[in-house]
C-alpha positions in Angstrom: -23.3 -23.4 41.9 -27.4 -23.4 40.7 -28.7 -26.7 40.0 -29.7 -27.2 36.6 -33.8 -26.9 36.2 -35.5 -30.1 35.7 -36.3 -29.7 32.2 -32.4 -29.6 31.9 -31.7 -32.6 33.8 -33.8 -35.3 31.9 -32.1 -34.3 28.8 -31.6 -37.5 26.4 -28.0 -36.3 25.5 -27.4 -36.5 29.3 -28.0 -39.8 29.6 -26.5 -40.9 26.1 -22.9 -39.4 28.0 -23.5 -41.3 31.3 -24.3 -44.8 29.0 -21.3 -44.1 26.6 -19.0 -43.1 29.7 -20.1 -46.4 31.2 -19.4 -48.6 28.2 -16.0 -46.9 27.6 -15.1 -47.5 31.3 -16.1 -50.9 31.3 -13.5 -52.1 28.7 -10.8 -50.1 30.4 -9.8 -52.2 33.6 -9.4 -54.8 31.1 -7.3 -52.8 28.6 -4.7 -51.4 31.4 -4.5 -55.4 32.6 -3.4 -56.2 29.3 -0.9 -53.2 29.0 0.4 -54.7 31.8 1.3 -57.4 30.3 3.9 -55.4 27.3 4.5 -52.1 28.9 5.5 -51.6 32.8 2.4 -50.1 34.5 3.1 -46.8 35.5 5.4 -45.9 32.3 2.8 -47.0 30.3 0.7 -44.7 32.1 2.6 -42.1 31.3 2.8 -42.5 27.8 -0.8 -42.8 27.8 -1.5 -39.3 29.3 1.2 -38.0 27.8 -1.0 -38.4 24.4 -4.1 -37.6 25.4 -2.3 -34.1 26.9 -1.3 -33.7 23.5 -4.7 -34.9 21.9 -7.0 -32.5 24.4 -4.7 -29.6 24.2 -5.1 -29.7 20.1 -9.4 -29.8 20.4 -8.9 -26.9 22.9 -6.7 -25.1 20.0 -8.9 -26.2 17.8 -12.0 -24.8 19.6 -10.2 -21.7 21.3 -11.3 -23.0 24.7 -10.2 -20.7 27.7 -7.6 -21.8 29.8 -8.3 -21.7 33.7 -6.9 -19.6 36.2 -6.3 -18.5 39.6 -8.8 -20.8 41.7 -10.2 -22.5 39.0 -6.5 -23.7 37.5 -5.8 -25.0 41.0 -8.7 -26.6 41.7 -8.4 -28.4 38.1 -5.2 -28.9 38.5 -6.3 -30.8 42.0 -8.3 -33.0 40.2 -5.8 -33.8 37.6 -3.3 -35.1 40.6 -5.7 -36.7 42.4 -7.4 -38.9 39.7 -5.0 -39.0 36.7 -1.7 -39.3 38.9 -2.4 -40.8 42.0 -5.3 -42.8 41.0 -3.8 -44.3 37.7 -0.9 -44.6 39.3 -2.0 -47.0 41.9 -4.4 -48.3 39.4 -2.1 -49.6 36.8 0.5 -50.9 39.7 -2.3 -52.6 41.4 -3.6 -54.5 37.8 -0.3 -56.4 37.8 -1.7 -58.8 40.2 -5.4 -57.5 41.0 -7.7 -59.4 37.7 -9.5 -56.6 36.3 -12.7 -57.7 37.2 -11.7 -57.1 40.9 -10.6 -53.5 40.5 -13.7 -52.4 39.1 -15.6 -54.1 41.8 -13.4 -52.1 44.4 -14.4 -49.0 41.7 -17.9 -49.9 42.9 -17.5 -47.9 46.5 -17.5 -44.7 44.7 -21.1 -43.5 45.0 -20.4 -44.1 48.6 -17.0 -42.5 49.0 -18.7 -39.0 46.4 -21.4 -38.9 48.3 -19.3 -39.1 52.0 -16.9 -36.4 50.4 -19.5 -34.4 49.1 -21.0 -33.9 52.0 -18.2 -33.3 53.8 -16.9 -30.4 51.8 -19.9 -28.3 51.5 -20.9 -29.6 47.7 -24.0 -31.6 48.0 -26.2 -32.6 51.2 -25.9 -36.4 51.9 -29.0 -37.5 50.5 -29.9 -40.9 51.9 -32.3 -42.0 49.3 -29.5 -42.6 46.8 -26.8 -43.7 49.7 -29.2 -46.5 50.2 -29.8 -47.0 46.2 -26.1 -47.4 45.7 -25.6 -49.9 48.9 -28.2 -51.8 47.0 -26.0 -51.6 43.6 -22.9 -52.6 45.6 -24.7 -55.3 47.1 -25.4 -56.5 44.0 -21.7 -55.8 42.6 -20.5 -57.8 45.1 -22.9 -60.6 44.3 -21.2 -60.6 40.8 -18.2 -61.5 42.3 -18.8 -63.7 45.3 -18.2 -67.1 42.9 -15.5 -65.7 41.1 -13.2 -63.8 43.9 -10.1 -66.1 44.7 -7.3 -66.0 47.3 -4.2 -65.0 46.1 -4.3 -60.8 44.8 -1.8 -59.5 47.2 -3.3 -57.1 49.8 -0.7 -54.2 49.5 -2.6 -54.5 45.9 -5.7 -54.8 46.8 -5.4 -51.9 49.2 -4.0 -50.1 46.3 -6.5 -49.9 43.9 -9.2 -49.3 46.5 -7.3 -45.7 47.3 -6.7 -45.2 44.1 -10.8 -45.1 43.6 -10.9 -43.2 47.0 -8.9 -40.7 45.9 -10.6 -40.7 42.2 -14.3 -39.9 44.3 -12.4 -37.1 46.0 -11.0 -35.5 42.5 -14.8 -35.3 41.1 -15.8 -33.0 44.2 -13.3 -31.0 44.0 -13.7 -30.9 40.4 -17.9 -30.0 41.2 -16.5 -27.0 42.9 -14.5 -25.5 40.2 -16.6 -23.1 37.8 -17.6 -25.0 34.9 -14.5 -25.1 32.0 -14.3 -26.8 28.9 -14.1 -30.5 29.5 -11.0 -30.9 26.8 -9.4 -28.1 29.0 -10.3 -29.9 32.3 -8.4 -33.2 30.8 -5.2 -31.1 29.1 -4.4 -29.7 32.4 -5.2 -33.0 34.0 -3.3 -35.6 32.0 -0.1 -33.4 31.9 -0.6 -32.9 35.6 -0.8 -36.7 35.9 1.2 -37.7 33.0 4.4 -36.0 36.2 3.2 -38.1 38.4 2.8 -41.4 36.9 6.4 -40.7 35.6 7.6 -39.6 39.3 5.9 -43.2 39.9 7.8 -45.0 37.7 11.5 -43.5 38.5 10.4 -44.3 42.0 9.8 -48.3 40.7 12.7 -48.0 38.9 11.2 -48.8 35.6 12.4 -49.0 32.3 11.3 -46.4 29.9 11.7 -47.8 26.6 9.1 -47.1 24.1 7.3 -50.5 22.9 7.8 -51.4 20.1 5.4 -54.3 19.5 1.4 -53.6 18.8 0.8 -55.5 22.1 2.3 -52.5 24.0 1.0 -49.5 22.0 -2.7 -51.2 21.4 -3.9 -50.7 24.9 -1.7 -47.2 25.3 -3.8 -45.8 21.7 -7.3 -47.3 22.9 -6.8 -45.6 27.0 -5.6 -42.6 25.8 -7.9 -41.9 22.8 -11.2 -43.8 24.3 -10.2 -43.5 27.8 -8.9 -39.9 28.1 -10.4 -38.1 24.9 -13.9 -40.1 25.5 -15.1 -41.1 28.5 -13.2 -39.0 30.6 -14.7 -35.5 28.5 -17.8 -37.4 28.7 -17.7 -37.9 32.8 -16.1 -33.9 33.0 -18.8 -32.5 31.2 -21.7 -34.6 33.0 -19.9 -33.4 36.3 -21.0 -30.0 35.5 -24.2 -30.9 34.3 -25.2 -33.3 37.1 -24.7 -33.8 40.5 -21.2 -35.4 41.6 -23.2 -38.3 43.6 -25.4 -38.8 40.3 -22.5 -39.2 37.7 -20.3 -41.5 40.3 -23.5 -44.2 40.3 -21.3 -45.0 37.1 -19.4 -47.3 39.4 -22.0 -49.3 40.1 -22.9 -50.2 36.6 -19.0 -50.3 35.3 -18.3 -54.1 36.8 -21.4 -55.5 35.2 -19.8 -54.5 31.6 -16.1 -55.2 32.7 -17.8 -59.1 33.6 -19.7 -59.0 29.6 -16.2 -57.7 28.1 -13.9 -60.5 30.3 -16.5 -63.3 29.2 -16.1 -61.9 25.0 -12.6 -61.2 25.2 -10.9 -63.9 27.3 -13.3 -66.4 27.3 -14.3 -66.0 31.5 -17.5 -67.0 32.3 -19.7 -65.9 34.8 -21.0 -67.1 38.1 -24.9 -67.9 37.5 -25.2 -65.6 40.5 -24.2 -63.1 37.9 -27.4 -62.5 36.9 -29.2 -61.6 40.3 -26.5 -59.3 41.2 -26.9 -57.4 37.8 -30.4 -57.1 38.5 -29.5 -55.3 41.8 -26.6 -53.1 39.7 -29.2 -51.7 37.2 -31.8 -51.4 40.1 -29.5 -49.0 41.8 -28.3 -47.6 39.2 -32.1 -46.3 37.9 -33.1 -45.2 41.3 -30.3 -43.1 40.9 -30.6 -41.8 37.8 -34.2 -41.4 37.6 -34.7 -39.9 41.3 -37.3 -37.1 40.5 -34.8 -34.7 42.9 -31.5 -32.9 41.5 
């Protein structure tokens, strides 16, 4: 696939995606922690995909998108297993004991883990210059957190969520490879593709599958799926087709500072004073990546 021409890639509504995708992501770890708390995780997953397959699939009537097929369904269809099953589904079981603050700091090795993949499968060359610019973002991630991080998250957990953000860098490859679809299509296929497996998940778990009936249980479902799936996740499908993979995934890096701001406004957390230096080093990384004069 041609690389956009520079002209294309400075492109203000470019960059107004990437900051809305990253202010919508950064509420979310805390939103699924506090679905946690009303709904069992990976039926509440479920229900959540199961309405934005419902809400994507009505924008692509709406707009007479064309469905994928052949390679491009699969491939789609891929990167609807990989991120919106496996990786919410370890997500959301994960949150029960992982603080949300923690699982997007885990989220934070996703420039890495893009970049690795993408070079791996033929997408993008490993380019070192922004390897080293998100090592200096996950430094300063993990900075955030040094003074915060306690002992206790279980490490079948811990372990958990971290593949779970593995296997999310690995869907937005695969996803780079697929000819560029409509991003409402790209989530339809996805979330009903995931909505299966989060609900395979959760018979597995032995959950109960109860709708909830309280506004503590749907709240958090509503937001995810109508913020979550019908924003930023559009938003991060069409940036993936605009930008490189390694470029859009620098998201990660920038995600953990907001999920600290939104923790410390809703829940009352405040942060390490170390906080500050290691933001510093987020947004450093995060605009050597963005603003790297090469595509």
């Amino acid at each position: 696939m041609d690389a956009p021409p520079p002209s294309e890639i400075r492109k203000p509504s470019r960059y107004a995606a990437f900051a809305g995708m990253c202010l919508i992501w950064g509420t979310t770890f805390l939103a699924i922690r506090i679905g946690n708390e009303a709904v069992p995780p990976l039926w509440g997953a479920t229900i959540r995909l199961i309405l934005a397959a419902a809400l994507n699939t009505l924008v692509v009537a709406l707009t007479r998108a064309h469905w994928p097929r052949g390679a491009a369904l699969r491939g789609i269809a891929l990167f609807g297993f990989l991120n919106l099953g496996v990786n919410f589904g370890l997500l959301y079981w994960g949150e029960q004991t992982v603080p949300s603050g923690i699982a997007a700091t885990l989220y934070a090795t996703t420039p890495l883990t893009t970049g690795i993949f993408a070079a791996m499968l033929g997408v993008h060359a490993l380019d070192r210059r922004r390897m080293l610019a998100a090592l200096v973002g996950l430094a300063g991630v993990a900075l955030i957190f040094s003074g915060e991080l306690k002992l206790g998250a279980p490490a079948p957990a811990l372990l958990g969520v971290f593949s779970g953000a593995t296997c999310a860098a690995l869907a937005g490859v695969i996803l780079k490879k697929v000819p560029p679809h409509s991003a409402f299509v790209v989530n339809a296929v996805g979330a009903s593709i995931g909505a299966v497996i989060c609900f395979l998940g959760s018979l597995m778990l032995g959950e109960p599958h109860g709708l909830p009936r309280m506004i503590a249980g749907w709240g958090p479902i509503v937001y995810l799926a109508i913020v979550g799936n019908l924003g930023a996740y559009v938003l991060y499908a069409w940036l993936v087709s605009q930008w490189k993979v390694t470029r859009v995934a620098v998201a990660a890096l920038i995600i953990p500072v907001i999920a600290v701001i939104v923790g410390a406004i809703v829940r009352g957390e405040s942060p390490a004073p170390i906080t500050y230096l290691g933001g510093a080093l987020v947004l450093s990384g995060v605009a050597a990546t963005l603003f790297s004069g090469r595509e």
